[in-house]
VOGU-3710 file (C-alpha; in Angstrom, 3 decimals, decimal comma):
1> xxxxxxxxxx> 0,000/0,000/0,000  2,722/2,110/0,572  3,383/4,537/-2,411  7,079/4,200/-2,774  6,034/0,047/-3,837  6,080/-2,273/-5,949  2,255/-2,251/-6,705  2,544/1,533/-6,986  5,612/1,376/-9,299  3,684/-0,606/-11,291
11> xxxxxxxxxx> 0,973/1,736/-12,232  -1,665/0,897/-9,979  -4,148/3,070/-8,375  -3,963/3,298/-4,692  -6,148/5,900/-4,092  -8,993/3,867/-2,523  -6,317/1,784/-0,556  -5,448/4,965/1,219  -8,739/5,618/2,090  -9,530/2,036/3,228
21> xxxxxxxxxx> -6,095/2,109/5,065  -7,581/5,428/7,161  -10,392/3,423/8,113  -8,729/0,438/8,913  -6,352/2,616/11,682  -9,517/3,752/13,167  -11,087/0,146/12,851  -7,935/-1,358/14,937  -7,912/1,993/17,318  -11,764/1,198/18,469
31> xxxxxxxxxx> -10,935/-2,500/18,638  -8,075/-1,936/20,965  -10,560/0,395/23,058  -13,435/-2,465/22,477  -10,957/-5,217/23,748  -11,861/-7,050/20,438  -8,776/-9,296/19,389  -6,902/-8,437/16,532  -5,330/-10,654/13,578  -2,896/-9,140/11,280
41> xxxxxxxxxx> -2,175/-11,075/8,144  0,155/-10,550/5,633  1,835/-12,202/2,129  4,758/-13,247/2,492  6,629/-15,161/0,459  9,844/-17,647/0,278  11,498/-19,391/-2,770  11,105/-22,114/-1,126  7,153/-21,718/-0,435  5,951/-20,112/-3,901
51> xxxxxxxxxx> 2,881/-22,689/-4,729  4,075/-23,733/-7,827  0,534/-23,161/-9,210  1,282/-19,438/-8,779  4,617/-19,601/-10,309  3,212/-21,544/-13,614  0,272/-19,487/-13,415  2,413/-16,253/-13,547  4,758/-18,194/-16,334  1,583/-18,663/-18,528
61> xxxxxxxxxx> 0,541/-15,513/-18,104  3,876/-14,146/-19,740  4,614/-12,292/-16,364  8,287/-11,570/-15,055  8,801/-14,200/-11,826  10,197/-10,875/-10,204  6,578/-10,494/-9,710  6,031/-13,115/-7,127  8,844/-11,671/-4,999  6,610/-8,009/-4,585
71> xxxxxxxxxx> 6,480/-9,300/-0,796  9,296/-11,547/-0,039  10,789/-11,797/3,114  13,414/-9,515/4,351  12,358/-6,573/1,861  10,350/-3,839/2,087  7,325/-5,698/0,339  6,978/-7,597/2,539  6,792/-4,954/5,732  3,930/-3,193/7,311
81> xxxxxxxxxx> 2,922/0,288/6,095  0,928/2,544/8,332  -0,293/-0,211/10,741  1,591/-2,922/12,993  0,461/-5,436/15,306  1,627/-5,169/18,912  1,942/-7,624/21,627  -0,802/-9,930/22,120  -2,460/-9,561/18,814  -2,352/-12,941/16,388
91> xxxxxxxxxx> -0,060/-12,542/13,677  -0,197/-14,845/10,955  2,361/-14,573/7,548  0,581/-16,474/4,738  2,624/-17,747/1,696  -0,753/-17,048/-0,637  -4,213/-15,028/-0,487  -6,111/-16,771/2,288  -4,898/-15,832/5,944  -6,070/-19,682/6,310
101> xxxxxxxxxx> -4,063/-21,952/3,762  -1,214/-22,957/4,830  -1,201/-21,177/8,659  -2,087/-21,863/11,725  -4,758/-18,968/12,115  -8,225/-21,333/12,594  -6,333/-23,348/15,429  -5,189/-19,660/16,793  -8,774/-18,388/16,818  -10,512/-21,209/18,513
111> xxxxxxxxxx> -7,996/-21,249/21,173  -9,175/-17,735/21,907  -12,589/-19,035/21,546  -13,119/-16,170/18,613  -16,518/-17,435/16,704  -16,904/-13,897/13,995  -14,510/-12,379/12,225  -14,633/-8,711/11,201  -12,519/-8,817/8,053  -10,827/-5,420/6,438
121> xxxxxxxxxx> -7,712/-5,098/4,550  -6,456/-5,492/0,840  -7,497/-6,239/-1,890  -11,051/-7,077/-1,633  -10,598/-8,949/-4,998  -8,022/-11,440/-3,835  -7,108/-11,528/-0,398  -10,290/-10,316/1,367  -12,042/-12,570/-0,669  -9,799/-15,698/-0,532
131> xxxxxxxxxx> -9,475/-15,024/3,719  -14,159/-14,734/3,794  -14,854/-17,322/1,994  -12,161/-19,555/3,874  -13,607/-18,189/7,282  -17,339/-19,489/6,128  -16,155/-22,603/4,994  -15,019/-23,098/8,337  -18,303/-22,245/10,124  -16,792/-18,236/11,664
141> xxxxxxxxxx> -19,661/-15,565/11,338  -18,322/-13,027/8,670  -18,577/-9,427/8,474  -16,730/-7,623/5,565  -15,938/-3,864/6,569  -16,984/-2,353/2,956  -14,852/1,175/3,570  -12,190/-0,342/5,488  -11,376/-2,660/2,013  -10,576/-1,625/-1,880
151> xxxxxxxxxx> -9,748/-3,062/-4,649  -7,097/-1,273/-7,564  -10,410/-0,954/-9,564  -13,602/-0,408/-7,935  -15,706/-2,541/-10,059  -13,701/-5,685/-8,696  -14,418/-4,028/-5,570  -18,498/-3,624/-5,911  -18,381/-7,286/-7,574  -16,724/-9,024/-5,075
161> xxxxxxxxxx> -18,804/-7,299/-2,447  -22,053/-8,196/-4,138  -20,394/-12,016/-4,226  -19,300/-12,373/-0,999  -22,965/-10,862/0,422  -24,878/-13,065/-1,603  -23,114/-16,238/-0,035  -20,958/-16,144/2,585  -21,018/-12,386/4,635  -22,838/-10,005/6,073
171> xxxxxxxxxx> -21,395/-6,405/4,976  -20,965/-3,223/6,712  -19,508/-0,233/7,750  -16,747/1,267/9,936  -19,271/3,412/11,433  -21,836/0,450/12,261  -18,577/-1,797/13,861  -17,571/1,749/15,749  -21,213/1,924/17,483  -20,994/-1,825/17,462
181> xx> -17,949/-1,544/19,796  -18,890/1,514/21,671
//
């Protein structure tokens, strides 16, 4: 999200990232207050972990493999920007889109005896959407935080959204989880 990377290099948009990003500070400030836990998720990846479905996927799409090292491990791609966990808060690196394939996040949850999820982040197109419909599939009540997620074009956005409503999460707003929490 940050605007000095790679995504941003690359042409992207990141204009409703940085509003989503705003919202998602104030989302983890009111949780905090709230007592809610927190779960911070984030890609990244290894040589040694790239699914090799992603790697042929990005050969037979003619893409560089440089791309699947936009968040490897030890760079700046791979870092936090704007927000950061602190102690006591479940932190979970994931080598692909869901914050549930290939982590230990579901057995970290249920230890904590956490049965809904309040998702935000980035994008809504790939990793929102990968981490919801995980969450359903593994019977957690699901509520998507509309403003607190974007996509680099809004119609994957809206889509997505529509998608996830119609089968596996409620939506709503930062304002409605603020008064939620309050």
């Amino acid at each position: 999200m940050s605007p000095a990377g790679a995504v941003a290099r690359s042409g992207a948009d990141l204009g409703a990232c940085k509003e989503a990003l705003t919202q998602i500070q104030t989302l983890i400030e009111a949780a905090r207050k709230a007592g809610a836990a927190l779960a911070f998720a984030r890609v990244v990846t290894r040589p040694e972990t790239d699914s090799k479905a992603l790697v042929n996927l990005h050969a037979r799409k003619g893409h560089s493999m440089q791309a699947l090292a936009i968040c490897r491990a030890g760079t700046s791609g791979a870092d936090y920007y704007r927000i950061r966990p602190q102690a006591g808060d479940i932190e979970i690196e994931k080598p692909l889109y869901s914050s549930f394939a290939g982590t230990d996040l579901d057995a970290r949850l249920r230890a904590r005896g956490i049965e809904t999820l309040v998702v935000a982040g980035f994008t809504t197109d790939c990793c929102v959407d990968c981490t919801v419909r995980d969450a359903f599939h593994r019977d957690y009540d699901v509520f998507v935080v509309t403003d607190a997620c974007a996509a680099y074009e809004a119609m994957l956005h809206d889509n997505v959204l529509t998608a996830l409503s119609r089968h596996c999460a409620l939506l709503t707003d930062t304002s409605a989880v603020l008064n939620a929490w309050s």
